[in-house]
C-alpha positions as CSV (number, residue, x, y, z in Angstrom):
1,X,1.2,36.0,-3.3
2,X,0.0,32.8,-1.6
3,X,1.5,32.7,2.1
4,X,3.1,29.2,3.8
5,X,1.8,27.9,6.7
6,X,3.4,26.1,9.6
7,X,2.4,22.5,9.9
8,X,3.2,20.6,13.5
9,X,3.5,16.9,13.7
10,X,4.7,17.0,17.8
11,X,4.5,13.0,18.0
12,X,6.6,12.6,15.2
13,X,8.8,15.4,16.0
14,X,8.4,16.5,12.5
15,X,7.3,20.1,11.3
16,X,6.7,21.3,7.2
17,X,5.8,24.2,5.5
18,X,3.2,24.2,3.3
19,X,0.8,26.8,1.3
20,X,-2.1,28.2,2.8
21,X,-5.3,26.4,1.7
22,X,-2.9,22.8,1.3
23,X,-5.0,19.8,2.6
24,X,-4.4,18.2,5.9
25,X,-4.0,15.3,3.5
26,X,-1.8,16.5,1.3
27,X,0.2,18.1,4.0
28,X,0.6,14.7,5.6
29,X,1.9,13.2,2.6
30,X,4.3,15.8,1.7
31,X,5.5,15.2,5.8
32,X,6.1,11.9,4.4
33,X,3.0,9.8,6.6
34,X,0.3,9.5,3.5
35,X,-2.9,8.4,4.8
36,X,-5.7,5.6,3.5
37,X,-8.0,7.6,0.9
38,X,-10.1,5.1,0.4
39,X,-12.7,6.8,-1.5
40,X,-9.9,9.2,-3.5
41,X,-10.6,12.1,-1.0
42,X,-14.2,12.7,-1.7
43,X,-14.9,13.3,2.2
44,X,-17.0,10.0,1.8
45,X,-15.4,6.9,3.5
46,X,-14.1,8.6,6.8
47,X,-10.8,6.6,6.6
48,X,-8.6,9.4,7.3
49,X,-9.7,11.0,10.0
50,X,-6.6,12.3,11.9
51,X,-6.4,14.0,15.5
52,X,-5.3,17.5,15.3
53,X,-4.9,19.5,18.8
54,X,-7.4,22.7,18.8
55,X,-7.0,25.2,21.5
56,X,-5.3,22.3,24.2
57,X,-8.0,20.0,22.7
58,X,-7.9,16.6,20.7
59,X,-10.3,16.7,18.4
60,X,-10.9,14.7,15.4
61,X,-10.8,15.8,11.4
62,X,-11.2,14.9,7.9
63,X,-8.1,15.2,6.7
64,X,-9.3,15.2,2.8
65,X,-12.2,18.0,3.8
66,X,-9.7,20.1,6.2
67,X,-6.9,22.9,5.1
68,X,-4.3,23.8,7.3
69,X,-3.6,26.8,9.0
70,X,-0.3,28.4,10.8
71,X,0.3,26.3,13.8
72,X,-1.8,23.1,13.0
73,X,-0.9,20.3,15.3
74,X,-1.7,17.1,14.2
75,X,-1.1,14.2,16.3
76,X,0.0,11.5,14.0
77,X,1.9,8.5,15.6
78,X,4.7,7.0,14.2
79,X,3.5,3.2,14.6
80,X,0.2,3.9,12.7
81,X,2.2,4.3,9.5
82,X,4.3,0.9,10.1
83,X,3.0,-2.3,8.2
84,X,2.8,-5.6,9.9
85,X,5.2,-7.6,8.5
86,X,4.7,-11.9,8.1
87,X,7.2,-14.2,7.5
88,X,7.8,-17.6,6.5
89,X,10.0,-20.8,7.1
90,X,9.8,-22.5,3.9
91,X,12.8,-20.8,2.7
92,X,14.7,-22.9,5.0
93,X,14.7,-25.2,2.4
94,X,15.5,-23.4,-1.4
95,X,19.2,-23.9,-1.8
96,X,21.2,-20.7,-2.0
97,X,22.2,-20.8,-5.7
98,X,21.1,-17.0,-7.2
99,X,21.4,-16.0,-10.8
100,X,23.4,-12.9,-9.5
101,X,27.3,-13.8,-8.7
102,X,30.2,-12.4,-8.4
103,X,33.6,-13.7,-10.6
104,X,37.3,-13.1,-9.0
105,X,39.8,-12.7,-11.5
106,X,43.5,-12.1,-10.3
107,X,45.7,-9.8,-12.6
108,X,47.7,-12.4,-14.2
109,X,45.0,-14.0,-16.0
110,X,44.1,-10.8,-17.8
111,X,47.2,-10.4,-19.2
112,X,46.8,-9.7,-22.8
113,X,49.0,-11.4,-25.5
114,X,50.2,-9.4,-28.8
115,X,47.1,-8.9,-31.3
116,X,44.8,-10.2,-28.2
117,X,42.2,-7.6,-26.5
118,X,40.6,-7.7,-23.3
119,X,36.8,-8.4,-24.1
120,X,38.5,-12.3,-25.8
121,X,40.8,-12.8,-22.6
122,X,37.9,-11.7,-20.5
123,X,35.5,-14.2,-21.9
124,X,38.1,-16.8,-22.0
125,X,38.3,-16.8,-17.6
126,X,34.3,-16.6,-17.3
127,X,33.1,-18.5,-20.1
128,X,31.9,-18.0,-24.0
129,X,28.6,-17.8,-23.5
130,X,28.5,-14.4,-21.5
131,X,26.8,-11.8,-23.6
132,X,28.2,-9.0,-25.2
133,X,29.1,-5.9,-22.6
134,X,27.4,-2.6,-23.2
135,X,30.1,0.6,-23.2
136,X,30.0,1.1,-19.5
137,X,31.1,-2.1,-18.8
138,X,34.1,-1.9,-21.6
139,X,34.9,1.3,-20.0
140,X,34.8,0.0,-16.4
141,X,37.0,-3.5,-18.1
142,X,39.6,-0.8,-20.0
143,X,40.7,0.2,-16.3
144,X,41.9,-3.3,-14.9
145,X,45.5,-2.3,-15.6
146,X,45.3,-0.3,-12.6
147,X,44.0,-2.7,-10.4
148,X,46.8,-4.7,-9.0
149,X,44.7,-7.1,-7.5
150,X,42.7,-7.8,-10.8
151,X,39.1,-7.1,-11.2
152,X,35.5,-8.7,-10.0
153,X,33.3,-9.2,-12.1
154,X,29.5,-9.2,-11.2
155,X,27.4,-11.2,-13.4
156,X,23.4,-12.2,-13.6
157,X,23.5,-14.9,-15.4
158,X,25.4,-14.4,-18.9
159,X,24.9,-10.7,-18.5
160,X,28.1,-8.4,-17.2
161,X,26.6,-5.7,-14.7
162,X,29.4,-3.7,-13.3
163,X,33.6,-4.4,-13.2
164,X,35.1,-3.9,-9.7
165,X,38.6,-3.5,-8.1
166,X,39.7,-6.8,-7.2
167,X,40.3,-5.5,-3.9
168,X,36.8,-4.2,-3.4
169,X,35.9,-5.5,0.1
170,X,32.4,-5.0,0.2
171,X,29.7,-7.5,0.2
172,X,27.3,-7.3,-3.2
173,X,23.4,-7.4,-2.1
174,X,19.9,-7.9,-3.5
175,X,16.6,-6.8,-2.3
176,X,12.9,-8.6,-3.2
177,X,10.0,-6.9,-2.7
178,X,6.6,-7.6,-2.4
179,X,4.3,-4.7,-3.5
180,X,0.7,-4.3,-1.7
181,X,-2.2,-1.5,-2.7
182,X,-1.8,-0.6,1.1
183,X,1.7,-1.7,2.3
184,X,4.8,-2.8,0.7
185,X,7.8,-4.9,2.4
186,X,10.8,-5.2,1.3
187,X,14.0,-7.8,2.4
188,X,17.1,-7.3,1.8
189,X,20.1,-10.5,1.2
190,X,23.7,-10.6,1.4
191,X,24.5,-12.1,-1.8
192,X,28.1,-13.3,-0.7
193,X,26.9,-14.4,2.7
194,X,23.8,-15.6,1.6
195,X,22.0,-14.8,4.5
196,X,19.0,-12.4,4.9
197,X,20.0,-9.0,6.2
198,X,17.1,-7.3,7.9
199,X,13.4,-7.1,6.5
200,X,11.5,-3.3,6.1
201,X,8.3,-2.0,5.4
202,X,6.2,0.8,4.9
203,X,2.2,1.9,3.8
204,X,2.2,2.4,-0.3
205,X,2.4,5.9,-0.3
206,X,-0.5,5.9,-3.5
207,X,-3.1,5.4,-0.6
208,X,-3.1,9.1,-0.5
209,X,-4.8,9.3,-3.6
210,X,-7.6,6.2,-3.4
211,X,-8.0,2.8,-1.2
212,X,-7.9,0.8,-3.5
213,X,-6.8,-0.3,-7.3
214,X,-10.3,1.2,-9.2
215,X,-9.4,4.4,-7.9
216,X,-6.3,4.7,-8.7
217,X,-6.6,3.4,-12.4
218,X,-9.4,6.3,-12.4
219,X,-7.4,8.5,-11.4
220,X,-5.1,7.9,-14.1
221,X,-7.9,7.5,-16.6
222,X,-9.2,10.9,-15.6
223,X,-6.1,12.8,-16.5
224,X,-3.3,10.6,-17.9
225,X,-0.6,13.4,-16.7
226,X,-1.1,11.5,-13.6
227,X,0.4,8.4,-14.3
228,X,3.8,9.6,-13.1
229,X,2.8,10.8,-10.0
230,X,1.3,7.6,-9.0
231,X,4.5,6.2,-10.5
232,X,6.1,8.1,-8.2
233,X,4.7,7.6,-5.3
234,X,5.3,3.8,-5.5
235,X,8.9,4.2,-6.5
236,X,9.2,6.7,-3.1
237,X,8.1,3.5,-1.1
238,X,10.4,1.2,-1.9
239,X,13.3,3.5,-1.9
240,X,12.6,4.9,1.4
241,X,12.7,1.0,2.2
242,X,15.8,0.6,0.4
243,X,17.6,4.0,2.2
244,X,16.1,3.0,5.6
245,X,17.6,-0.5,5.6
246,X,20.4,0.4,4.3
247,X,21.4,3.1,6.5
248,X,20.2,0.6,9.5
249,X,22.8,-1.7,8.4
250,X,25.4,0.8,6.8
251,X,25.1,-0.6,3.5
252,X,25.4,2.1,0.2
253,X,23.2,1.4,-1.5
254,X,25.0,0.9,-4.9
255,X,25.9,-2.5,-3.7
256,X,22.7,-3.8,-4.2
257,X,22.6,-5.5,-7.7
258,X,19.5,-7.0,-8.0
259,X,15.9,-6.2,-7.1
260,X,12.7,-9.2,-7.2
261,X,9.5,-7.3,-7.3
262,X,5.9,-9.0,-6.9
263,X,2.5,-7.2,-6.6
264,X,-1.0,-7.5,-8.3
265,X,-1.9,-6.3,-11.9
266,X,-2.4,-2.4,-11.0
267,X,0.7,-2.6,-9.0
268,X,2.9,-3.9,-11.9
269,X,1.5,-1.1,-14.2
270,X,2.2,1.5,-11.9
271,X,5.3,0.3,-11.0
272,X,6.4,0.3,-14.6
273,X,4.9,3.4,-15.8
274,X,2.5,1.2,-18.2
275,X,-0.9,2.7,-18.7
276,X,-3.6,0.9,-16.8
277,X,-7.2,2.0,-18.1
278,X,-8.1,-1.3,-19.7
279,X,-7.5,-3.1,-16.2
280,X,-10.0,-1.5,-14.6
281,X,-12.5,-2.5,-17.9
282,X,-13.8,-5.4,-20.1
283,X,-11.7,-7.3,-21.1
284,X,-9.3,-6.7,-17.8
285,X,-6.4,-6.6,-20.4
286,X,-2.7,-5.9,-18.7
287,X,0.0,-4.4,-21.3
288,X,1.8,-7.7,-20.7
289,X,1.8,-10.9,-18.7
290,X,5.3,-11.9,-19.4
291,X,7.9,-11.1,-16.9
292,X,9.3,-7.6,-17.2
293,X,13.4,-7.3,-16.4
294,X,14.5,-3.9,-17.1
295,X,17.5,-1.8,-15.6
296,X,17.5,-0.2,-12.1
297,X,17.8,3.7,-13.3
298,X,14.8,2.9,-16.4
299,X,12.1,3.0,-12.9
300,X,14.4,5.3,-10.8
301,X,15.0,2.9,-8.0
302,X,17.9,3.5,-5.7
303,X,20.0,0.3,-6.0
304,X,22.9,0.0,-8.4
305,X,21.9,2.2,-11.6
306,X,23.6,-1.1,-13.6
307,X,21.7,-3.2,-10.9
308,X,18.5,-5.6,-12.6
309,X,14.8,-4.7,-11.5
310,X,12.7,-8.5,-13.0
311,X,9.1,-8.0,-11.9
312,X,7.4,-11.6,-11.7
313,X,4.8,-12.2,-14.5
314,X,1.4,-12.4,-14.2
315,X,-1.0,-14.7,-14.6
316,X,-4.8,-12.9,-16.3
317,X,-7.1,-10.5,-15.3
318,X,-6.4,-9.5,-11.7
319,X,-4.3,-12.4,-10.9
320,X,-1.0,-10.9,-10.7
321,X,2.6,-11.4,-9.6
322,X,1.9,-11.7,-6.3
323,X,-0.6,-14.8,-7.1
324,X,2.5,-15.8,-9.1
325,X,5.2,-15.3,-6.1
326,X,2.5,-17.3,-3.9
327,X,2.1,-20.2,-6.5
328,X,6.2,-20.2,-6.3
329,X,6.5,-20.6,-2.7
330,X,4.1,-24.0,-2.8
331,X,5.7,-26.9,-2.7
332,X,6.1,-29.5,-6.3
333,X,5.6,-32.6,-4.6
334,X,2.1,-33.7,-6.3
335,X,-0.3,-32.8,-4.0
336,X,-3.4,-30.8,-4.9
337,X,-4.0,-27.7,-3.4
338,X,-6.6,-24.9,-2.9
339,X,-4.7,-21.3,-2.7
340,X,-6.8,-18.7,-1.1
341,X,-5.4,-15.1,-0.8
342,X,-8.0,-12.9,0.4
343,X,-8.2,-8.5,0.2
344,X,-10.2,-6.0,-1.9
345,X,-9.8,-8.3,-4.7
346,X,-9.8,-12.1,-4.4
347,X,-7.1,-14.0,-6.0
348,X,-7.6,-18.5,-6.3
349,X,-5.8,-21.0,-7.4
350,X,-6.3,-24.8,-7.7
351,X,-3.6,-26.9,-9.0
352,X,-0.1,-28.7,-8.5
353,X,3.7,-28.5,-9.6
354,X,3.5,-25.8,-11.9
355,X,0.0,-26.4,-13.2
356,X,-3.2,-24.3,-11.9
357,X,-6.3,-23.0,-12.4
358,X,-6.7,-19.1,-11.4
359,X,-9.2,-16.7,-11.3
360,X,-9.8,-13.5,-9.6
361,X,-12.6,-12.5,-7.4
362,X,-14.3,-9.1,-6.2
363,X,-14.1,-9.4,-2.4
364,X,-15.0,-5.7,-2.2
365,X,-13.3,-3.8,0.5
366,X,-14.8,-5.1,3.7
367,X,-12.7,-7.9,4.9
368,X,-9.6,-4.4,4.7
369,X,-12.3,-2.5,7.0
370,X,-12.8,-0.3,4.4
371,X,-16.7,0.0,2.8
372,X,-17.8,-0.9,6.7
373,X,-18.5,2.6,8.9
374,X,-15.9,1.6,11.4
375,X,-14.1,-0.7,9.5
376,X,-10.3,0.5,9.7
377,X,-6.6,-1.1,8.9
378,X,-5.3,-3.9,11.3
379,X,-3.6,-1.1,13.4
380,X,-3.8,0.2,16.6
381,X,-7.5,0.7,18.1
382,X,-8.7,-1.6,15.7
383,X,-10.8,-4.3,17.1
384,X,-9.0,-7.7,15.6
385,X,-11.1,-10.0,18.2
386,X,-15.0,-10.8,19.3
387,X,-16.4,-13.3,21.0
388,X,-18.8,-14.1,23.8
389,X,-18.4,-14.5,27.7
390,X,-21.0,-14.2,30.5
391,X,-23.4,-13.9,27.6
392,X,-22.3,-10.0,26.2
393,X,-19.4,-9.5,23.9
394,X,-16.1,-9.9,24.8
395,X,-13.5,-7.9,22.3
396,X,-9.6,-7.8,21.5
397,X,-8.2,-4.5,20.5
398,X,-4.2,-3.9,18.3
399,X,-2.4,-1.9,21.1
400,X,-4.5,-2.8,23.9
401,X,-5.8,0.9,23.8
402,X,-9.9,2.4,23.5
403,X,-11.4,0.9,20.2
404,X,-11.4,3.0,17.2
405,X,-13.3,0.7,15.1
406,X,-12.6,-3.0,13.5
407,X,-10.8,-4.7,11.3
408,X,-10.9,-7.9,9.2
409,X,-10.3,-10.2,11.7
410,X,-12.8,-8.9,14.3
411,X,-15.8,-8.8,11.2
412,X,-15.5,-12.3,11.0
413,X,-15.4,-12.9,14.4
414,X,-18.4,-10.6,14.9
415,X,-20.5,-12.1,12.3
416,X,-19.5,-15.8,13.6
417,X,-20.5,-14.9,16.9
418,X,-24.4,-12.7,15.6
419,X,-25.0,-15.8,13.8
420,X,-24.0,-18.8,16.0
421,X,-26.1,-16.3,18.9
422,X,-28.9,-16.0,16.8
423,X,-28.8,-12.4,16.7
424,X,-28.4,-12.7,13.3
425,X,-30.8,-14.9,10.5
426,X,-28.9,-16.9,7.5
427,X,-30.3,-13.6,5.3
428,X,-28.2,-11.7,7.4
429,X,-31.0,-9.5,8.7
430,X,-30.4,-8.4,12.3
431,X,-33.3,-10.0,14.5
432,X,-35.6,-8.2,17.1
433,X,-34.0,-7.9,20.5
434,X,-36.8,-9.7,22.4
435,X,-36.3,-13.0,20.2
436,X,-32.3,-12.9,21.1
437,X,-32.0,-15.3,23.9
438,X,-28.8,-14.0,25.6
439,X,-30.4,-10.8,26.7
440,X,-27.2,-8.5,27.3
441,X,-26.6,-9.2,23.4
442,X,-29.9,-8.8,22.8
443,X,-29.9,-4.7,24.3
444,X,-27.0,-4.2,22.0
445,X,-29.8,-4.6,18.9
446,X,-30.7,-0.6,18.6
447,X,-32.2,1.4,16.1
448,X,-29.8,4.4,14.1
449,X,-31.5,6.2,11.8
450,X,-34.8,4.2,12.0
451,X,-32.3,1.4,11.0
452,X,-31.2,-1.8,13.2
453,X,-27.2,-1.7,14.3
454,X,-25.4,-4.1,16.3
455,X,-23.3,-1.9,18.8
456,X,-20.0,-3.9,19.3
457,X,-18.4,-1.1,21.5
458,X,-20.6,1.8,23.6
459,X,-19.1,5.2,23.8
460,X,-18.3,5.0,27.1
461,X,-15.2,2.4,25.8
462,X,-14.6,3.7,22.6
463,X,-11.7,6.3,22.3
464,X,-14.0,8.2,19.4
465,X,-16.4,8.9,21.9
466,X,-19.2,7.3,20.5
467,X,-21.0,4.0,19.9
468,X,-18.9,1.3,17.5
469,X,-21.7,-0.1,15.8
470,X,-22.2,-2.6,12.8
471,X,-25.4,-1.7,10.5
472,X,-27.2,-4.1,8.5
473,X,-25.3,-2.4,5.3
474,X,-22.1,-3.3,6.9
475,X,-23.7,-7.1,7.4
476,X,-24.4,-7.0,3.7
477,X,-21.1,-6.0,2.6
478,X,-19.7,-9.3,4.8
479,X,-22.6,-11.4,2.9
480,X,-21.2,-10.0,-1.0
481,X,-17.6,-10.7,0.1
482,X,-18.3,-14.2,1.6
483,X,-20.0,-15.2,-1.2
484,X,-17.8,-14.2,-3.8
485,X,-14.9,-16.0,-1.9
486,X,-16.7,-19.3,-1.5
487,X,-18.6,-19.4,-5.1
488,X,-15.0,-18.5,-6.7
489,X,-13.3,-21.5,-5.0
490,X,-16.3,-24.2,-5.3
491,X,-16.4,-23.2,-9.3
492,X,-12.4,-23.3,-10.0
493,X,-12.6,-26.9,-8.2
494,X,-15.3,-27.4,-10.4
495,X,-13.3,-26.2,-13.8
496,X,-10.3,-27.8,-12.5
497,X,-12.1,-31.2,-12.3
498,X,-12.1,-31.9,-8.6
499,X,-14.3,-32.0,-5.9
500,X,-13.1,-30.5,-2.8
501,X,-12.7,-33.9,-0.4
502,X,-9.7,-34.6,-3.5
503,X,-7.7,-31.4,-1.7
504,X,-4.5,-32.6,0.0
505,X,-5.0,-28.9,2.1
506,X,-6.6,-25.3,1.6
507,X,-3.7,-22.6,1.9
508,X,-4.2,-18.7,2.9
509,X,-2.0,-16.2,2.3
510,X,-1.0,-12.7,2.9
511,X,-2.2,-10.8,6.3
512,X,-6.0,-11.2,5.9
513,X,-5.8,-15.2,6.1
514,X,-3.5,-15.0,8.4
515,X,-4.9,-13.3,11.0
516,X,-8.5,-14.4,10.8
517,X,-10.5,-17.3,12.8
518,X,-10.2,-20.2,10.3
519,X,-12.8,-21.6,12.7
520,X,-15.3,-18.8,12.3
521,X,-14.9,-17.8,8.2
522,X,-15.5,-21.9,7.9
523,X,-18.6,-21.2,10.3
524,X,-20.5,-18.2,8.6
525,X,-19.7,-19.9,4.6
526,X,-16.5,-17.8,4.0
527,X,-14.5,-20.4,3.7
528,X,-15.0,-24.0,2.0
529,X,-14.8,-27.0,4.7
530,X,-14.2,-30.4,4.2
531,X,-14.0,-33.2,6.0
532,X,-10.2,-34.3,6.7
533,X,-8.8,-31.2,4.7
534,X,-6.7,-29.2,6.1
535,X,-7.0,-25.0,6.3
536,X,-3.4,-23.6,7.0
537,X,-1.8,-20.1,6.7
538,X,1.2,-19.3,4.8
539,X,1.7,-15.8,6.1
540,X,3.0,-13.6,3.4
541,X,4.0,-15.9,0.8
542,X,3.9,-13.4,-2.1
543,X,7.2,-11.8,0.3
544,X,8.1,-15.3,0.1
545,X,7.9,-16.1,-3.7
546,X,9.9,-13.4,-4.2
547,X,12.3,-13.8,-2.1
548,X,12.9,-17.1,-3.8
549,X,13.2,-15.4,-7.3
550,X,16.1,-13.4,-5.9
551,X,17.5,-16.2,-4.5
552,X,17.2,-19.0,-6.4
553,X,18.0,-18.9,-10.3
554,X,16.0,-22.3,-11.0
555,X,12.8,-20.8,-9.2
556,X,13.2,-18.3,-12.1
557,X,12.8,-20.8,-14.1
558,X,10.0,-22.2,-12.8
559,X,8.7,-18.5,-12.4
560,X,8.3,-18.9,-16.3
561,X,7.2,-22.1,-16.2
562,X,4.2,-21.4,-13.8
563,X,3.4,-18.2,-16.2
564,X,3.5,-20.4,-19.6
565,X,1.3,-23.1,-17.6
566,X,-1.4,-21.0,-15.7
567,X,-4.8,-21.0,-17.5
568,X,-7.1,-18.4,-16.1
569,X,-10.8,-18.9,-15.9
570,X,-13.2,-16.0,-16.0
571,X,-15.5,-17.5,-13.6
572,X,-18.6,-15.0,-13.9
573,X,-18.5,-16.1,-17.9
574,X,-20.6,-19.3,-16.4
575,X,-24.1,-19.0,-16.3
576,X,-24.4,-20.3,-12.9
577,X,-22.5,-17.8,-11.6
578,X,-24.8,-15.1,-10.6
579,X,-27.2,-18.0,-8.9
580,X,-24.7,-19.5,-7.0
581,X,-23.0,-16.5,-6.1
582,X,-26.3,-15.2,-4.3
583,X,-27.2,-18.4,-2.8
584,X,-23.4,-18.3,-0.9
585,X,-24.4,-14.8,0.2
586,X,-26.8,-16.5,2.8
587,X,-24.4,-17.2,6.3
588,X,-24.2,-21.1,6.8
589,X,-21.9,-23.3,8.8
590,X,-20.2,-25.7,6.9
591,X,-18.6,-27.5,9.7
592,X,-19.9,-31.0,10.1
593,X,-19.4,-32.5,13.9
């Protein structure tokens, strides 16, 4: 018989028991703190290496390659799990008008005449066209005798979801959620207030079993029994979201009525228990683009079991309802724009009020620190800024604490800066120290492995202990993700029939684009420039879009209208692409003076 062991987490304040043999891994994602398997737990990528204490001792695991033992310590911080959450103002101007409402109707109109029956007399105060109620809501309406001060009704649109006490005083809610591979956020409205309650977010607890969307599709592909567990794991995120916020505000969570849900392609098949092989293969097909509105207990979410779940549609191949929430959150006043929102995969836009070009393009996982040595998350330790002072690097680090590695932000930086210094060629090979003219950057050119590596941070700063260095595979991953970004915006300009001086602006979305150096991605080619275009950042506008779904019933409508309109274009179908694809590999600055 297989004997338990004690797990410790001391900075959480948090212990489990676990079986002998259990991964440190698993054991952190049964604790409820799942950690970023970016290669699926093959021991291969490096991203979740955790601290454990060893005798008195830090010292630093594989959590995938690790079991546990009695007494294990493992010094997981609560802030690591926490996702950065970005907001937006354009809300400020989407009138309050949702398709969720709630009807007052006093007891005197529901008296019933002779030969009369509640359903007519019901229909008769709200209006004709209200659809037909299912038997929990005639059993909820057969009680209204006893309710002295009549009944509410809540509604979305012509659909009856639940009868109430006229006298029930509490405030009816609905929640929108935007759905990342890593993180998911969720927001939370007063419906009768209309005012936003308090926002929430946590890591997607699937990262325990792969990174990124490929390897969780493979996973599923590999034994199809594991499509639940991965539907599970999503469906754990948001509703810890939904218990957390609602305990936060003391809110049960059976008042919430209605939940908006965006996220990419893999995402919506997860979420939905849909099978997801042929994603992740030629032709890239989804089970359905169309918008899917089920009912809360159908996906297990902890709202209202009567309460609607309506995730956005999609809009082909990769481009999901999160390219679909972002498109919503743009403005219809005729101006074209290029929409950029950057991550492991891609996602474009080109178009106006209602009408765009999309593709999809494979960033790979560099710009996410993942695929780069010590690429990490934007999280503490992680370097998120490089540039150069007194002629030697000069670095920004989440938390203010000893480097761990680097994110997103700080690879473009540091490839902006190696190529503006010269320490780097337009190939992207890393040039011999005595040619570097700044010598201090020059002495950070060393060999690894018979290799050349760029050492951003020495061991003496980092808190790993050892040298934070770039490699000139890490360079090339930078080079295949630039120039999939820039060819797959130049060629959808192209399709759509535009060249890109006709752009009114260039927007980026979601945390990548926010938090880089628009500067620096225009200045190594990441990045289109033009002359009198503007490059903004819309912060999470996917959280945005669907905020405005739950919020507004006409940007429902035009929801629909973007998903009947979008035409997606399969961009490496041109024969130029492959050409111009490794011609934008080559670092160039596109800023003119």
């Amino acid at each position: 018989m297989s004997q338990n062991a004690k797990v410790e987490f001391p900075l959480l304040n948090r212990s489990i028991e676990v079986p002998e043999g259990t991964k440190v891994s698993d054991a952190c994602a049964q604790a409820g703190y799942p950690l970023n398997l970016v290669c699926g737990g093959k021991g291969t990528c490096k991203k979740c290496a955790v601290e454990i204490e060893e005798n008195g001792q830090p010292k630093i695991i594989l959590s995938c390659q690790t079991t546990v033992y009695d007494g294990m310590k493992i010094l997981l911080k609560e802030e690591e799990q926490k996702a950065q959450i970005l907001t937006s103002a354009t809300l400020d101007a989407i009138e309050f008008e949702p398709s969720l409402r709630v009807i007052q109707i006093p007891a005197d109109k529901l008296k019933v005449s002779i030969g009369e029956n509640d359903w007519d007399v019901l229909k008769e105060n709200i209006g004709s066209d209200i659809q037909e109620p299912d038997l929990e809501v005639l059993q909820q309406m057969s009680l209204h005798y006893h309710h002295k001060d009549g009944i509410k009704v809540v509604l979305n649109n012509s659909s009856i979801l639940d009868v109430l006490p006229g006298d029930h005083k509490k405030a009816i809610y609905g929640i929108a959620f935007d759905i990342g591979t890593t993180s998911v956020v969720g927001y939370l409205y007063d419906m009768d207030e209309q005012l936003l309650v308090g926002i929430e977010s946590t890591l997607n607890k699937q990262t325990e079993l792969g990174g990124d969307v490929i390897s969780r599709i493979d996973h599923v592909i590999g034994d199809i029994n594991k499509l639940p567990r991965l539907q599970k794991l999503v469906m754990d995120s948001v509703n810890e979201i939904i218990t957390g916020i609602c305990k936060e505000y003391s809110i049960n969570t059976d008042d919430i009525y209605f939940a908006s849900v965006s996220g990419n392609s893999t995402m919506q098949h997860l979420f939905l228990g849909l099978y997801p092989e042929h994603l992740g293969k030629v032709p890239f097909s989804s089970t359905t683009h169309k918008g899917v509105v089920t009912k809360a207990d159908r996906v297990n979410l902890k709202i209202n079991p009567r309460g609607i779940v309506s995730f956005l549609p999609l809009l082909g191949g990769f481009v999901g309802a999160d390219t679909t929430a972002v498109l919503l959150s743009l403005p219809n006043d005729g101006n074209v724009r290029l929409m950029i929102d950057l991550g492991t995969n891609g996602e474009i836009a080109v178009g106006r009020n209602k009408k765009y070009k999309v593709s999809s393009t494979a960033c790979g996982p560099a710009l996410e620190g993942a695929g780069i040595k010590y690429g990490m998350r934007g999280t503490r330790g992680a370097i998120e800024r490089v540039d150069v002072t007194d002629d030697d690097i000069e670095y920004k680090v989440i938390g203010n604490i000893r480097p761990r590695g680097i994110c997103g932000s700080g690879v473009i930086d540091l490839m902006a800066v190696l190529y503006r210094e010269g320490v780097v060629n337009k190939r992207g090979a890393l040039v011999s120290p005595e040619l570097i003219e700044k010598k201090k950057l020059g002495a950070r050119v060393q060999l690894r492995n018979n290799a050349k590596v760029f050492v951003v941070a020495y061991a003496s700063e980092s808190e790993l202990g050892e040298d934070i260095y770039f490699s000139q595979d890490d360079i090339r991953q930078v080079q295949l993700a630039k120039g999939a970004i820039y060819t797959g915006c130049v060629m959808l300009m192209d399709s759509y029939g535009i060249k890109g001086e006709d752009l009114f602006e260039i927007v980026l979305a979601g945390a990548f684009g926010n938090y880089i150096d628009i500067f620096n991605a225009q200045s190594i080619g990441m990045l289109p420039w033009y002359k009198d275009v503007a490059v903004r950042s819309i912060g999470n506008a996917a959280g945005t879009g669907s905020q405005m779904h739950l919020i507004s019933k006409e940007k429902q409508l035009e929801c629909i209208d973007i998903e009947k309109q979008a035409i997606f274009v399969e961009l490496a179908n041109d024969p130029t692409f492959a050409k111009q694809y490794m011609r934008n590999t080559y670092f160039q600055n596109l800023i003119e003076d």
